[in-house]
C-alpha positions as CSV (number, residue, x, y, z in Angstrom):
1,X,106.3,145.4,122.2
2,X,108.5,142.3,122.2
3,X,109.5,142.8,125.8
4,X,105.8,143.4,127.2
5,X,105.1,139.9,125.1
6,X,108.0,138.3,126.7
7,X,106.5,139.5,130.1
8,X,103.4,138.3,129.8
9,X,104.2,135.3,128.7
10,X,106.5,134.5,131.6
11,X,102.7,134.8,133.5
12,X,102.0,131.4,132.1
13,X,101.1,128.9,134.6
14,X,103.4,125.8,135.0
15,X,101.9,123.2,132.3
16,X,101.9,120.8,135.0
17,X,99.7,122.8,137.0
18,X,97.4,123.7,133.7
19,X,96.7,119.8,133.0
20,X,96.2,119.3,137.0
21,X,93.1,122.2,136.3
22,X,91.7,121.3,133.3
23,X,90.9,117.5,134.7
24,X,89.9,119.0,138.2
25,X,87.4,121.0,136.6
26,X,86.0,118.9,133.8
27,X,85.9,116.1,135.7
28,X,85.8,117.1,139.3
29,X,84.1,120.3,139.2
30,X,87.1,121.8,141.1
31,X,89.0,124.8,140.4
32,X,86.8,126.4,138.0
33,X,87.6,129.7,139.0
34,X,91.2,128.6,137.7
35,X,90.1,128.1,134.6
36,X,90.5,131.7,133.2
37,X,93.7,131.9,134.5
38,X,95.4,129.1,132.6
39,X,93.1,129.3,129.4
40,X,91.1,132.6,129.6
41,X,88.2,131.6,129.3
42,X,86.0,130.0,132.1
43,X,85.5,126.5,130.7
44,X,82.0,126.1,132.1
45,X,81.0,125.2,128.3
46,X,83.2,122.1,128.0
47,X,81.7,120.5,130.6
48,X,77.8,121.8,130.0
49,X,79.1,120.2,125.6
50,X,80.4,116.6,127.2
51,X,77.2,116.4,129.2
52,X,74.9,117.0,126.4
53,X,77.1,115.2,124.1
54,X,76.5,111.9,126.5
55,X,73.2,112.1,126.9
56,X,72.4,112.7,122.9
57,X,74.7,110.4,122.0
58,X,73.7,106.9,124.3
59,X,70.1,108.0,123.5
60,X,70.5,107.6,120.3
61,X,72.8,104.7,120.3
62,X,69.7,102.9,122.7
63,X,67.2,103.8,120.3
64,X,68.9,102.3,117.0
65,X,70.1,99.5,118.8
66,X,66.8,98.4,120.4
67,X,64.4,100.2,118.2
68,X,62.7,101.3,121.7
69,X,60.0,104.4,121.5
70,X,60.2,104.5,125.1
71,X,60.7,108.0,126.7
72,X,63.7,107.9,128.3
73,X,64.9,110.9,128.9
74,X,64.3,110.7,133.0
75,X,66.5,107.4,133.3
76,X,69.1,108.6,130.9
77,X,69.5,111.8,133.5
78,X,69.6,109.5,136.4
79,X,72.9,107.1,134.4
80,X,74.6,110.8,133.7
81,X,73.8,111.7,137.2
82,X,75.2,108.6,139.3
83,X,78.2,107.5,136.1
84,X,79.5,111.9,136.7
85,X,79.3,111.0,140.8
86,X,80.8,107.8,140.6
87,X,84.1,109.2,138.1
88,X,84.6,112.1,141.2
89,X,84.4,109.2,144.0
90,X,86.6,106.7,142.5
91,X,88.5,107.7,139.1
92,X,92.0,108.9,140.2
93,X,95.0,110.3,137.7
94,X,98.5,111.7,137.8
95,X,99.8,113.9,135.6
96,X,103.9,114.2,134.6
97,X,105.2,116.7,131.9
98,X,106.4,114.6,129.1
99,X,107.6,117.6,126.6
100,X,109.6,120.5,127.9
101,X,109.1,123.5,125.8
102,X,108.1,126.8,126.7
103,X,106.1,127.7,124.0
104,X,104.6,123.7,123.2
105,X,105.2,121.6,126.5
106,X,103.0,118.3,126.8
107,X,101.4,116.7,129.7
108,X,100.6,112.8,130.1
109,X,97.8,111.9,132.4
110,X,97.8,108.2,133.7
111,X,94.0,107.8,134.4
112,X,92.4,105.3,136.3
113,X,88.9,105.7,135.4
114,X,85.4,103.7,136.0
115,X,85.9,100.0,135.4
116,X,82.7,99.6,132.8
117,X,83.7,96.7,131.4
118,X,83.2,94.3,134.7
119,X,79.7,96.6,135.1
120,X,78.5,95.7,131.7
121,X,79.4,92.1,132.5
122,X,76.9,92.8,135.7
123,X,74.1,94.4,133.6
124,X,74.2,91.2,131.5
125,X,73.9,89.0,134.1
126,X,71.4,90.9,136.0
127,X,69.1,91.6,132.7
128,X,68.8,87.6,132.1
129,X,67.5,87.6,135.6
130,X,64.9,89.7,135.1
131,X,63.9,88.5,131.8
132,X,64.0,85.0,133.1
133,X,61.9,86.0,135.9
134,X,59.2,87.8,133.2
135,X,59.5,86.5,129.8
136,X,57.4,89.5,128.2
137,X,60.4,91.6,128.6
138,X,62.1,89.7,125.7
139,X,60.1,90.5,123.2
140,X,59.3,94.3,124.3
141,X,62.1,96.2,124.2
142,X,59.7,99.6,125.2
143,X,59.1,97.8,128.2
144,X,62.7,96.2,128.9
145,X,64.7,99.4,128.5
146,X,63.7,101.4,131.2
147,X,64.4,98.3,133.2
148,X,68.0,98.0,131.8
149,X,69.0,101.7,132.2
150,X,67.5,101.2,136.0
151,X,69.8,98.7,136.8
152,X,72.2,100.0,134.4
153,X,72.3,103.5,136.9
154,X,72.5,101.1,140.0
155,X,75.2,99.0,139.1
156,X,77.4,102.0,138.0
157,X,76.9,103.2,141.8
158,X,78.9,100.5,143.2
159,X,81.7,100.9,139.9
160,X,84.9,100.6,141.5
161,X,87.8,101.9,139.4
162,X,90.1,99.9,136.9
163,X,93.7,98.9,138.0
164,X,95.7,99.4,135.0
165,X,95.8,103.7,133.4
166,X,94.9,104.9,130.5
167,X,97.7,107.4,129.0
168,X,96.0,110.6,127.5
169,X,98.3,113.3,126.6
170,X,97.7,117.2,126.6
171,X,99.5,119.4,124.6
172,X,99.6,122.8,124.8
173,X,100.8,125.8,123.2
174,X,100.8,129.6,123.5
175,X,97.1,131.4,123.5
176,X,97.2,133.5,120.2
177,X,94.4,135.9,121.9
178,X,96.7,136.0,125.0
179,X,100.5,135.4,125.7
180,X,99.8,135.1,128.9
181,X,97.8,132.0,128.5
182,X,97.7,128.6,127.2
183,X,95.7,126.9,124.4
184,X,94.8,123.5,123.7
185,X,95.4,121.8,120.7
186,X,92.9,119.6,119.1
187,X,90.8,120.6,122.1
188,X,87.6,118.5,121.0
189,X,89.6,115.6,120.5
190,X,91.4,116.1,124.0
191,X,88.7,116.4,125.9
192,X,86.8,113.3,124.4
193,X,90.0,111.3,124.9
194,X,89.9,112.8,128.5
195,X,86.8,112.0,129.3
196,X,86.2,108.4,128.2
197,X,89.2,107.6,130.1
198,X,87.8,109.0,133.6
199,X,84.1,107.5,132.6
200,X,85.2,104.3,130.3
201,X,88.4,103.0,132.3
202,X,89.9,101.1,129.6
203,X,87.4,100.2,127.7
């Protein structure tokens, strides 16, 4: 038995080459049909959680923040939409093995992700044009919102990416379902870390 373990686990993918999948497909949509291979299991449902995780989560953040009953689901899509195409256009990383070990290596990514920082600074300035320009919109947020998340969505299309990485670090260790395999740990943590670094920059 010990010899068939030690077998299969020499099947193990490089962790290099395991870090280089994960982001492609999370954040890329590439190499999904690696997925199984590295982790054994297809990873479609980290990226499906992340998506609806977003969405719930800046809804809700709009809505205590602004007190807004506006429906607005459609404009939140569109921001998911054009913030997911922008991260694949201009976000860029690297990836260098930080911890050898055969059985608990890590992985550091160096991420340059979406500078949101100088689009937020944009939004501002583009919100006090329009509310100077129509002064009703201050004092109806149902009203203002759908105009801030439509400029919001534009102004992330034309995000350029931040010059300074963000460090995130993967560490992985033997799949207890499959020596042959790798297994995150802290998974949910990683890939929140992972993913606010491709879609916040450094913020």
């Amino acid at each position: 038995m010990s010899v068939f373990l030690t077998a299969c686990g020499n099947d193990r993918v490089e962790p290099k080459e395991a870090a280089d999948v994960t982001a492609n497909a999370l954040v890329y949509g590439k190499d999904m049909d690696k997925v199984k291979k590295v982790f054994g299991q297809d990873g479609s449902d980290s990226e499906k959680d992340f998506e609806k995780g977003f969405k719930q989560s800046f809804k809700s953040t709009i809505t205590s923040s602004t007190g807004t009953t506006a429906n607005i689901d459609k404009q939140v899509d569109e921001l998911y939409t054009a913030l997911r195409n922008r991260v694949k256009e201009k976000a860029t990383y690297t990836t260098k093995v930080t911890k050898e070990d055969k059985e608990n290596p890590e992985v550091t990514y160096s991420i340059k992700g979406l500078d949101m920082g100088a689009v937020q600074q944009k939004l501002a300035s583009e919100i006090q044009k329009e509310v100077t320009s129509d002064a009703s919109l201050a004092a109806d947020q149902d009203k203002l919102m759908p105009k801030v998340l439509e400029i919001y969505t534009n102004e992330i299309k034309k995000a350029e990416a931040v010059s300074t990485p963000t460090d995130v670090k993967l560490k992985l260790k033997v799949n207890s379902k499959d020596e042959g395999k790798w297994q995150m740990e802290n998974e949910t943590t990683f890939v929140q870390n992972l993913m606010q670094a491709f879609y916040m920059g450094n913020m």
